[in-house]
N, C-alpha and C positions, 0 to 999 in steps of 0.2 A: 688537918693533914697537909702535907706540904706539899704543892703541887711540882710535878715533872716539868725541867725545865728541856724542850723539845730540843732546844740546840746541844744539848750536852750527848745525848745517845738515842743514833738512828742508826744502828746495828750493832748486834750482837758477835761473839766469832766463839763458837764453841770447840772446846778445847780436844774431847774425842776422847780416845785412849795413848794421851799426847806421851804417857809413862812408857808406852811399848812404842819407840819410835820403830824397831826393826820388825816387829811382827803388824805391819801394817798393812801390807800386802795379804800376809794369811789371813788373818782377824774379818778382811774385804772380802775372802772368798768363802769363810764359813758363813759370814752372813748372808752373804747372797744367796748361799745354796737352802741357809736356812727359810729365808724371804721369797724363795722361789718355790720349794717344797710346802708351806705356810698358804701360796698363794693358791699352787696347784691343791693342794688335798681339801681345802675350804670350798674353790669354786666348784670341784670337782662335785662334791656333797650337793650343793645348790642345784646345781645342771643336773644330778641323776634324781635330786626328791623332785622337780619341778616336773621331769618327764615321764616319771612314774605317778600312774594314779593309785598304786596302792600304798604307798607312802604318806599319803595325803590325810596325815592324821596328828594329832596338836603334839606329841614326841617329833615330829619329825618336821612342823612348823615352826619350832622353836628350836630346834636344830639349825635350820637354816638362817633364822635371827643369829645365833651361836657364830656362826660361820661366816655369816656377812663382818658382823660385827669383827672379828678375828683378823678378816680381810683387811678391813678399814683400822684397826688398832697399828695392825707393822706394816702399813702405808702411808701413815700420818708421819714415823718416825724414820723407819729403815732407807726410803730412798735416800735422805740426806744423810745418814751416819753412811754410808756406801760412799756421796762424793766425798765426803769430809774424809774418805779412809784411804781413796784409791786419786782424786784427784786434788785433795787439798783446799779445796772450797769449802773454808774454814766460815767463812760470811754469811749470816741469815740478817733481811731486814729487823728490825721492832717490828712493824706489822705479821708480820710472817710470825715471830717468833710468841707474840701472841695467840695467833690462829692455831697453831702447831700445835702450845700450851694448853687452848681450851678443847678444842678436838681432842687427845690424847686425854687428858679429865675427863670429858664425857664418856666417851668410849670406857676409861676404866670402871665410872660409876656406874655407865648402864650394864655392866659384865654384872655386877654384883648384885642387881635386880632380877638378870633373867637366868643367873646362875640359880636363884632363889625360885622363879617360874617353875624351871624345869625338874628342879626337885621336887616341886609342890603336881606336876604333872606326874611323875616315876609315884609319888606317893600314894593319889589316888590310883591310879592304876593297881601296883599292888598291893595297896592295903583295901581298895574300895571297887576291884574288878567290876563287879556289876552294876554300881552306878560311874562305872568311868564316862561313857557317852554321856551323862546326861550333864555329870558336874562338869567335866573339857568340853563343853562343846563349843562350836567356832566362835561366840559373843564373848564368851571369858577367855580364849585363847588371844584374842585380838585383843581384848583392854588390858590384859595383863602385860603383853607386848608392846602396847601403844605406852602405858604405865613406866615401863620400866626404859623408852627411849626418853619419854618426857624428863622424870626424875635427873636422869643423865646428865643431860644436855643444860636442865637449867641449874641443875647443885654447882657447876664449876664458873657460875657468870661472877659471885661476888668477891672470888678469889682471882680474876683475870684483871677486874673491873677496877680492883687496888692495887693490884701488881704493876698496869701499864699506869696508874698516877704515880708508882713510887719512884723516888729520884735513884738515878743510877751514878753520876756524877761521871769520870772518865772511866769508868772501872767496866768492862764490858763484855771480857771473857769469860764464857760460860764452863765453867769444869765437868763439863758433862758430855753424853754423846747428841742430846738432842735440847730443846725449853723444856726443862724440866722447871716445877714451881718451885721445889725446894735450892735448886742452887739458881733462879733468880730470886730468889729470900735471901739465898747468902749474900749477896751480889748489892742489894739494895740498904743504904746509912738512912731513910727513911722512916723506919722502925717495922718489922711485920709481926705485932706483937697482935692486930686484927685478925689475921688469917691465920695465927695459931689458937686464937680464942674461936673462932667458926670452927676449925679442926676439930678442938676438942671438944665441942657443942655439937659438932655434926656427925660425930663419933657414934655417941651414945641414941642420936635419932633415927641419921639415916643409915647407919654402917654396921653397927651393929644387929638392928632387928632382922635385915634380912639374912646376916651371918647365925642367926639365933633359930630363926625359921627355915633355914634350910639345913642347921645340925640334925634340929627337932623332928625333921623330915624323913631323913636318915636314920634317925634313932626307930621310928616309928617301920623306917622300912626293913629294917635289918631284922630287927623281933617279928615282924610278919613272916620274913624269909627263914628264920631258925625255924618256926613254926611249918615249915613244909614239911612230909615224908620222904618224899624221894631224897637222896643224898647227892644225886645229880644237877637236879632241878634247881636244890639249895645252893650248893657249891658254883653252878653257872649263874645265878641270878646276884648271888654273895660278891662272887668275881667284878661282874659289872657293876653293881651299887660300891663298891668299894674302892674300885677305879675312878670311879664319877666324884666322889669323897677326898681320891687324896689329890686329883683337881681342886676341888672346891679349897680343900684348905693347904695347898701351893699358892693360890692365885691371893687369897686373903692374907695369908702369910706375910708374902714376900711384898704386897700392895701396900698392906698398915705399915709390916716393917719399917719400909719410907716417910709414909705421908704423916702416919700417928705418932714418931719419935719425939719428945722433946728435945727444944735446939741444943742442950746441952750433952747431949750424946750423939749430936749428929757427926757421922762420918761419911766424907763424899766416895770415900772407897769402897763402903759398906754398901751406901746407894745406888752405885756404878751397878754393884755384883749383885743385888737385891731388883734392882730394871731391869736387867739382863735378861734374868731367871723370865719375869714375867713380861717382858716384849717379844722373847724371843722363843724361849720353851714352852709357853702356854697356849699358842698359836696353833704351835706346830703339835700337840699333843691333844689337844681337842677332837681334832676331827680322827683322831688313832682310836681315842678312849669314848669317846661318844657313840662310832659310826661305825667303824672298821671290825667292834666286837661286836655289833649288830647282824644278824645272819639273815634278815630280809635286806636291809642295807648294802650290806656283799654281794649279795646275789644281783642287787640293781644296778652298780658299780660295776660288776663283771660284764651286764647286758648292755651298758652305756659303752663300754669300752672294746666289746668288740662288737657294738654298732659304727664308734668312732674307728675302729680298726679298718672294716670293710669299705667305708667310705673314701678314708684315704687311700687305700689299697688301688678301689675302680678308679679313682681320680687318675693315679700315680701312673695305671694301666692303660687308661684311656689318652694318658698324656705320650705317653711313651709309643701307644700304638701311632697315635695322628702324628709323631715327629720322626719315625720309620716309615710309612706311608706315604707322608709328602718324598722321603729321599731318593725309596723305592718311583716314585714317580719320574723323579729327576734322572 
């Protein structure tokens, strides 16, 4: 392979949404509102499972993984498509643009593990109610979690590890909003004919079985749930499993979409609007379809929130009484 010659490119400048020069300005404020909304509703989740102890149960363990993770996914990418939108800081190092790359990889892969967890937790639950305690309990809650950051973190080392040797030559604008692998592939005279062969080899290993095992999951939970009498019980349980579902296959969707195409049908248009969906609508929709149709969950969210309410409130009162007290003094 032909090694990176370092003097040639020590930054990158990513191009953005360089097609809508006039809607730059708006394009800046829906994602912030998106990114800020993303950030609140995730930590929010975290802060109320952490302070409740009766939450404290591997649904809602893996929730929190869910949401960390979410956090970390449009934190990797959204602060810089924001300068690149609102201030034009179009400039990221190579190093950076590396770290960016593998971070965002990991995080996508570990989604795809613990998207798989959590199903296989919703499963025994309702298909195996009374041995749920013993099959979830806290030792397989933890190595399934530990499992699916590990996987993550090191499936994107050998596709980073070729990328920063491949020659870039003067060419060094990224058509994208963030280091995305595929347009520094396009980007690269090199050859990445490597990491389209690991693509398709890691396809069928690591990408597909958990996409296979959390259908199968589903299949299994939906026929337990027809099998209910009540038509209430059905239709509310139907609802959430099928919410959970059309998550599960947006995120894989719109994930392969990108990574699994072959280069001859690649379109950076198509990838632009294919990112989009999943940096920025899956974030945000998580903790809506996870947590928010959860009615112990509501309930703790409601008691966090006007614990948080009262607090600021005697702050606010206490503030306002000691800066009328001193004047009245005066």
């Amino acid at each position: 392979m032909e090694k990176r010659n370092y003097s040639e490119v020590t930054e990158f400048i990513i191009l953005g949404f360089f097609e809508l020069p006039e809607m730059q300005f708006l394009l800046f404020l829906v994602f912030l509102i998106i990114y800020l909304m993303s950030l609140t509703g995730n930590l929010l989740i975290i802060i109320t499972v952490c302070s409740d102890s009766h939450l404290h149960s591997p649904m809602f363990f893996f929730l929190i993984n869910l949401s960390f993770l979410e956090i970390s996914y449009v934190t990797v990418t959204m602060p810089k498509l924001l300068a690149v939108l609102i201030a034009q800081n179009k400039t990221i190092s190579f190093m950076q643009c590396m770290i960016q790359m593998y971070l965002f990889l990991s995080f996508t892969n570990t989604e795809f593990y613990l998207l798989t967890a959590m199903a296989y937790d919703r499963y025994v639950a309702i298909c195996k109610p009374l041995q749920y305690t013993v099959i979830m309990d806290k030792k397989v809650c933890i190595i399934l979690a530990i499992v699916s950051w590990m996987i993550g973190f090191l499936n994107p080392v050998p596709h980073v590890i070729i990328i920063s040797e491949s020659s870039f030559c003067s060419n060094n604008e990224i058509n994208h909003f963030f280091c995305d692998m595929t347009a520094l592939m396009s980007l690269s005279y090199s050859g990445t004919s490597v990491i389209e062969t690991i693509n398709y080899i890691e396809g069928p290993v690591l990408v597909f079985p958990p996409f296979i095992l959390t259908i199968i999951s589903y299949v299994y939970i939906i026929s337990a749930v027809l099998k209910i009498n009540s038509a209430k019980g059905r239709q509310k349980t139907f609802s959430t499993c099928s919410s959970h579902l059309t998550i599960v296959l947006l995120f894989y969707g719109t994930s392969l979409g990108v990574y699994m195409r072959p280069k001859h049908v690649y379109s950076m248009d198509l990838n632009k609007l294919l990112t989009v969906v999943y940096i920025t609508a899956i974030p945000l929709l998580n903790p809506l379809i996870y947590s928010l149709r959860n009615k112990e969950l509501k309930g703790a969210l409601w008691k966090v929130t006007r614990r948080a309410e009262n607090y600021f409130s005697s702050r606010i009162n206490k503030t306002l009484h000691t800066v009328f007290d001193g004047k009245c003094r005066r």
